[in-house]
Each structure stands twice: as C-alpha cells, then as structure tokens.
C-alpha positions as CSV (number, residue, x, y, z in Angstrom):
1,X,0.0,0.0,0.0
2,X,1.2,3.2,-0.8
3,X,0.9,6.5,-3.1
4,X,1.4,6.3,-6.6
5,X,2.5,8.9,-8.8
6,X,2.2,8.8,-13.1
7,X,6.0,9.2,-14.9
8,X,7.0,11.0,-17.5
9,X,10.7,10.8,-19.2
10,X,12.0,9.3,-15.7
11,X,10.7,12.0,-13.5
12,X,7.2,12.3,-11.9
13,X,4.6,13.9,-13.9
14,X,3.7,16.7,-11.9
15,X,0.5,16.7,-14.1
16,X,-0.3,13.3,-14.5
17,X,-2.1,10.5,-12.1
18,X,-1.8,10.9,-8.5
19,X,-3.4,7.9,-6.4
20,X,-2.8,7.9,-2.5
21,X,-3.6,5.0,-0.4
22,X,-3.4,2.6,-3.6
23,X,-3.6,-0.7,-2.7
24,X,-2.3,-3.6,-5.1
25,X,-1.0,-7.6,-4.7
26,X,2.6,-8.4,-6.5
27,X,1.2,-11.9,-7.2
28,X,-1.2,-11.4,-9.4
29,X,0.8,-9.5,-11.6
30,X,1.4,-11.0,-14.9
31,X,4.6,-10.2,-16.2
32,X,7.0,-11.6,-14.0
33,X,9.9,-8.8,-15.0
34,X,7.5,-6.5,-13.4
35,X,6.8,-8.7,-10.1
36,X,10.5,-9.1,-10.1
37,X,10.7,-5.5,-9.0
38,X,8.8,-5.9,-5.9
39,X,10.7,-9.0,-4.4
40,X,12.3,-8.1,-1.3
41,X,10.6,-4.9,-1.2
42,X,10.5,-2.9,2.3
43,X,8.6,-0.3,3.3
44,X,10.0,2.8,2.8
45,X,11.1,1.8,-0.8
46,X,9.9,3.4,-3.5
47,X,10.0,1.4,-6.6
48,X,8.8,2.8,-10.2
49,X,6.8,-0.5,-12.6
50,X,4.7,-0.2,-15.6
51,X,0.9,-0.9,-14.6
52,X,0.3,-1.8,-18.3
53,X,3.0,-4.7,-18.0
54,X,2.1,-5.8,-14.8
55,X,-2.0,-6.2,-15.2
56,X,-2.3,-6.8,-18.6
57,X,-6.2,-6.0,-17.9
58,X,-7.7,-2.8,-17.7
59,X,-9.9,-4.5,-14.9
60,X,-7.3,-4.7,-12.7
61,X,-5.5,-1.3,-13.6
62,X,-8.6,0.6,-13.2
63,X,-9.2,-0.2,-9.8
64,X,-5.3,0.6,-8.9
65,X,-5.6,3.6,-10.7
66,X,-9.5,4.6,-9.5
67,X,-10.4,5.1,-13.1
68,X,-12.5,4.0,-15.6
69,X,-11.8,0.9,-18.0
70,X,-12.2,3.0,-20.7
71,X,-9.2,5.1,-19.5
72,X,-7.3,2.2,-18.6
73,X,-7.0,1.2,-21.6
74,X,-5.2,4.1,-22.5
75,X,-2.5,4.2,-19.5
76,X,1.0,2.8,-21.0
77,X,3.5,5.5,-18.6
78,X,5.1,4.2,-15.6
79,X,4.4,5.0,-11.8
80,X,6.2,5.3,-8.9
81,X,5.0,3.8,-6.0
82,X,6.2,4.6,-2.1
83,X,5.8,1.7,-0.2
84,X,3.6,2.5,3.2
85,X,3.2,-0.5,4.2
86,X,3.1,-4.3,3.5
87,X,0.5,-6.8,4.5
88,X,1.0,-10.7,3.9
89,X,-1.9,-13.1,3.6
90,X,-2.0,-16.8,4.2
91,X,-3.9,-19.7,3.7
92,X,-6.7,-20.2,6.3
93,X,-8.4,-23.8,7.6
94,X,-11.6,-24.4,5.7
95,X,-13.7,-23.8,8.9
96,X,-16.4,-21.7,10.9
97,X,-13.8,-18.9,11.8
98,X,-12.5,-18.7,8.0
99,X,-17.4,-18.4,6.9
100,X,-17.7,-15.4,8.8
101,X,-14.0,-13.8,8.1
102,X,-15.4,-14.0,4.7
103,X,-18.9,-13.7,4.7
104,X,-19.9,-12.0,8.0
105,X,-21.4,-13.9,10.8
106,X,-24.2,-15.4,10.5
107,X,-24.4,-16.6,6.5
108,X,-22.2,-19.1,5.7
109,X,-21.8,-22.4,8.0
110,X,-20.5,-25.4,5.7
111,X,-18.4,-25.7,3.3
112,X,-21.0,-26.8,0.7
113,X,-22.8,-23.6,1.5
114,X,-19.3,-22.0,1.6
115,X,-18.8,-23.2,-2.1
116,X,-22.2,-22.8,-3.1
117,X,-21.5,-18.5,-2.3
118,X,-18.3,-18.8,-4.0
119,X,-20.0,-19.8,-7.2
120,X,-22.3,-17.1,-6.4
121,X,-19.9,-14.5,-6.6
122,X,-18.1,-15.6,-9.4
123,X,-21.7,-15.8,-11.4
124,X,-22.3,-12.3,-10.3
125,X,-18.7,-11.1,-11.2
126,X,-19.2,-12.9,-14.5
127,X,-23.1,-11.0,-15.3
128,X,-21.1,-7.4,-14.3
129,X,-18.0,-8.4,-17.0
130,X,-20.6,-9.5,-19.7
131,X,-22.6,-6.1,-19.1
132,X,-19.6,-4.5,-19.8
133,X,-18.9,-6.2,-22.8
134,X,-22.3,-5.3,-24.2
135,X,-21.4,-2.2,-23.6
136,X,-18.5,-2.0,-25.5
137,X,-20.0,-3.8,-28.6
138,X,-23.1,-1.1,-28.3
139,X,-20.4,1.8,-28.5
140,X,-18.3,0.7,-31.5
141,X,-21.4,-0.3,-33.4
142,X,-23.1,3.2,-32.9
143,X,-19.7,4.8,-33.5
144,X,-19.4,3.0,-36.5
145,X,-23.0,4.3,-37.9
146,X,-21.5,8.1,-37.8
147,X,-18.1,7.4,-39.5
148,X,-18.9,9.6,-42.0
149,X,-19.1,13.1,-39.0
150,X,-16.2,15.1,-39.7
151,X,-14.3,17.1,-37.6
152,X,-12.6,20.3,-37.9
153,X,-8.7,18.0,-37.1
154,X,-6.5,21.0,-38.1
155,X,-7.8,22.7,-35.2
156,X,-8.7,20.1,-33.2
157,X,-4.7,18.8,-32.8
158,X,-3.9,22.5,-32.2
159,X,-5.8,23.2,-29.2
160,X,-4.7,19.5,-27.9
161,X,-1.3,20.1,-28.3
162,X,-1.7,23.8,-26.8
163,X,-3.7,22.5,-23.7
164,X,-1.0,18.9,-22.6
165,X,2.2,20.3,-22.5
166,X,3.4,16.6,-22.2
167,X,1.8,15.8,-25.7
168,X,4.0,15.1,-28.7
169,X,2.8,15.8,-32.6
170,X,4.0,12.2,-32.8
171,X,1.6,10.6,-30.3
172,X,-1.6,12.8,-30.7
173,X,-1.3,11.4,-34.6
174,X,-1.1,8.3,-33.6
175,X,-3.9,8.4,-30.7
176,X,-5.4,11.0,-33.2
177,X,-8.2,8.1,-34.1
178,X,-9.2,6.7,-31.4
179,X,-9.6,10.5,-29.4
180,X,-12.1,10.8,-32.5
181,X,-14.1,8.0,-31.6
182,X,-14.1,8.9,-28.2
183,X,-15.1,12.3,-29.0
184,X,-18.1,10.9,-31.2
185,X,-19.2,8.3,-28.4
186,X,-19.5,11.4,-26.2
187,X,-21.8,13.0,-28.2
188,X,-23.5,10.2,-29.2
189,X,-24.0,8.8,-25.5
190,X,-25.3,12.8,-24.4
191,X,-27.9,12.9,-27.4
192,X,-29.4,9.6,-26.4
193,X,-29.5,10.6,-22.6
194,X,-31.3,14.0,-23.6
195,X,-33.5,11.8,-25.5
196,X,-34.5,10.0,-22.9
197,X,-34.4,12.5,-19.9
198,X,-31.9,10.3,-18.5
199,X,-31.1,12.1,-15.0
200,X,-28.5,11.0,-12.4
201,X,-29.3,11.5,-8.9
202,X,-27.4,11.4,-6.0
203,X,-28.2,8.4,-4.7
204,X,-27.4,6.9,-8.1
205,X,-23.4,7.7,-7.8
206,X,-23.7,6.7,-4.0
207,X,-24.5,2.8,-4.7
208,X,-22.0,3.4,-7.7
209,X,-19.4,4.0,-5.4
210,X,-20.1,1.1,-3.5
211,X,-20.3,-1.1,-6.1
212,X,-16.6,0.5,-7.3
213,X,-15.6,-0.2,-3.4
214,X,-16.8,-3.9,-3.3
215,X,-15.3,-5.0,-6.5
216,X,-11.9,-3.1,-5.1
217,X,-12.5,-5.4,-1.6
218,X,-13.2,-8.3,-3.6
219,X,-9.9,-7.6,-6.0
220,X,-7.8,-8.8,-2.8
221,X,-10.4,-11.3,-1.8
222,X,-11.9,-9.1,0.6
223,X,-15.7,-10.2,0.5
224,X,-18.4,-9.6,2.3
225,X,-17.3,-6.6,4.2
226,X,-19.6,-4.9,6.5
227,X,-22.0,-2.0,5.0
228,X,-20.6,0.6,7.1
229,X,-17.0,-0.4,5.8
230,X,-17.8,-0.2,2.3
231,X,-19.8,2.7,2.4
232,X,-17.3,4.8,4.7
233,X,-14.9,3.5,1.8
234,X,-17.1,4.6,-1.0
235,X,-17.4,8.2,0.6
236,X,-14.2,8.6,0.4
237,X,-13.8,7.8,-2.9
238,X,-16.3,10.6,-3.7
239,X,-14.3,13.1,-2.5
240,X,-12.1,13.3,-4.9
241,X,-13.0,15.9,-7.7
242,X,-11.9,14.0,-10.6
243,X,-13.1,10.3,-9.0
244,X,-16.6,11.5,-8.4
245,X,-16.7,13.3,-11.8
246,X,-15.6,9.9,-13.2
247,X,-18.5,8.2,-11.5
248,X,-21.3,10.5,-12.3
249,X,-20.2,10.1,-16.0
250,X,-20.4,6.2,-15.7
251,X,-23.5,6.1,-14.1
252,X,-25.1,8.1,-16.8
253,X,-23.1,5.9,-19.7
254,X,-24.9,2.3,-17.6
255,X,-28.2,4.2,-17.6
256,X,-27.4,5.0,-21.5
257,X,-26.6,1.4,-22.0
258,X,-29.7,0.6,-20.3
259,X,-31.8,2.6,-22.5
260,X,-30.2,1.0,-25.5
261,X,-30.3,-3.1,-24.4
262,X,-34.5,-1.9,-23.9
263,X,-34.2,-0.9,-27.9
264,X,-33.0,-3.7,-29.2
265,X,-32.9,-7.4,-29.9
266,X,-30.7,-9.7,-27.8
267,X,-29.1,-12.8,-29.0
268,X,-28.3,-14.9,-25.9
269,X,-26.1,-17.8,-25.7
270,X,-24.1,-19.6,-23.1
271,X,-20.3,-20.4,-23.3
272,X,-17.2,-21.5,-22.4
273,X,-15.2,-19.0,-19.4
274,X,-12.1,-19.8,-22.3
275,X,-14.7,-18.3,-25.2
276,X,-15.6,-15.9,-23.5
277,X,-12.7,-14.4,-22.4
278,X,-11.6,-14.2,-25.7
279,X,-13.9,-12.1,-26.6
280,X,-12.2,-9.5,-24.9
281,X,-9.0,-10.2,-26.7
282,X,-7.4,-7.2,-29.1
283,X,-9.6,-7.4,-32.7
C-alpha cells in the first residue's frame, strides 16, 4: 500500500495521475519482470513499474488507478509507487472462523454452503463483465454508424497540443483516431440521454461508489465486508473531484446502455469462461 504517482521521461509527472492509499498484490501481476521489481521490497522503498505490463487487464488497472476501464485502456506510462506499508496473507483452515472472516457472521456455516456463495460470486462477477462487454459492442457499433461526421482536425490537434504540455505531434497522430471515436461516443452517448431524460441522482453515484468499493475489496479477496466499511470506503472515494466526476459520468453511460439493451434485440447464448474471455481479446 502506498501512493502512486504517473512518470513522464524518468521523473514524476507533476501533471499526471496521483493515487494515494493505492492498494495492489505483487502476485497477481502478470509479467513476472514487473513482479520481479517488488521482491524483497520494504517499506520505505519506493519502486517505479509499468501498470500496463504488470495487469495486462484494464480491470485490474482501473481499480489501482481509481479510473475508468475505458481510460485504462489508455495508460501505458510508468508510476512510482512509495511503499507505506506491506500486509502478507496466508492460507486459512476451511472452517467456521474462516465463513464469517469472509462472509460476515451469520451466512455461511458449511463448506458446501461455503462453495455454493463462491460460485455465487463468481456468477455475479461474470453478469457485471458480460454487461460490460455489451457495452463496449453497443459503443463501436453506434460509433461505427457516424463514420462519415467530420471534424474540424487541423484545429482540433492545435488546441490539444496547446492545452498537454506533455503531448508530442508524434503521439496525438497516432492516438489521433481513437480520441475521434471517443469524442463521437461522447456526443453520441449525451444525445441519447437527452433523449431520454436520462437524469442522475445522487443516490445513483452513492451505490455506484459502493459497487466500485466492493469489487476493489473483492480484488484482494476481501468479501463480504460490513455496509458501514464499504460505504465509509465509497465516501471517500467521492471526495475526490476528478473520482466523483468519473463516476457521475459512468452512471449516466450504464443508464445510456440501459436505455439501449430496452431498444433492441438480444441474441443470448451460453459459453465457455475460455470463449468468453476471448472475446475480450485485441480485434
């Protein structure tokens, strides 16, 4: 645990991501050059790793970095990360004491039932990913059906470069595309929620938050945390300027989605985790 601070040519960028109290596990990295970095470690130590290397998922990296997936996807620049402090997990006896660790008191009293709310979770966890994958098949195809809006790009890479000093003419060209689509998708995605007086309230963001904060416990197999814990957690999440705009724009894209799954004809089929995960995979 620890802050972590977004690089830029070796130094921090004094402009770029800023995450305190970032929490993250060395062993699920994927890229072992990466982990290597973090054997040994101490607190104290401050090491600098690539969060692109090391996850390989935008999943993961967006709940280190408390950003969307959608901006995950975009994050290639090395971090720095001060080490606060360390905590080491072990392996627990399958018993009573391990059901209510996990679940709370009170819920979980055999290891058949123990199973049975493991599956549970994992079935949940797998509706939320293929929710999100309808969403991101619902965005390229209604991007796709305005490829022909044109934008005025002379002026358009001026202002960019003008306003991120840490921009090159080199990479804006070659993001150049994809900030297009994004910039379509946003107008796009407002139209439709005009359309449909889509409004986000309050309370809205609130259970967004503790959704974020539950799938961040759960990251580190912390599930089943109490209420009060995860909404303390989520509060604090919102407190952050840039982490509640975040969320107010991502409850407003699921209630877009929403509108659009109601509009249209699904095609429902069951397969393999292997399939499925593929689907995910870099066209």
């Amino acid at each position: 645990k620890g802050e972590l601070l977004e690089m830029a040519n070796g130094k921090v960028n004094e402009s770029g991501l800023k995450v305190k109290d970032a929490t993250m596990t060395a062993s699920y990295m994927k890229d072992d050059a990466q982990k290597a970095l973090f054997i040994g470690a101490k607190k104290g130590d401050v090491i600098t790793f690539n969060p692109a290397k090391a996850f390989e998922n935008e999943t993961e990296i967006s709940s280190l970095l408390k950003i969307s997936k959608d901006a995950a996807k975009t994050i290639d620049a090395d971090f720095q990360l001060k080490i606060e402090s360390i905590t080491r997990y072990h392996e627990s006896e399958i018993n009573q004491e391990l059901f209510d660790k996990v679940y709370g008191e009170g819920v979980v009293y055999t290891e058949e039932e123990f199973r049975a709310k493991i599956k549970e979770n994992i079935q949940d966890s797998l509706v939320s990913d293929s929710e999100y994958k309808f969403g991101v098949d619902a965005q390229e195809m209604l991007v796709a059906k305005f490829d022909s809006l044109t934008f005025p790009d002379t002026f358009l890479k001026r202002w960019v470069l003008s306003s991120n000093e840490n921009l090159t003419p080199e990479t804006l060209e070659a993001d150049y595309s994809k900030m297009i689509a994004d910039l379509k998708w946003h107008l796009i995605k407002d139209k439709l929620a005009k359309a449909s007086d889509i409004k986000v309230e309050a309370a809205d963001v609130e259970e967004y938050a503790k959704k974020v904060a539950k799938a961040q416990f759960a990251q580190y197999g912390m599930i089943g945390m109490d209420d009060e814990i995860i909404a303390n957690y989520a509060k604090d999440m919102m407190k952050k300027e840039d982490t509640l705009k975040n969320m107010v724009d991502k409850v407003a894209e699921e209630k877009v989605f929403a509108i659009i799954k109601e509009s249209v004809k699904l095609d429902t089929k069951e397969v393999s985790i292997e399939e499925f995960n593929k689907m995910f995979e870099a066209k």
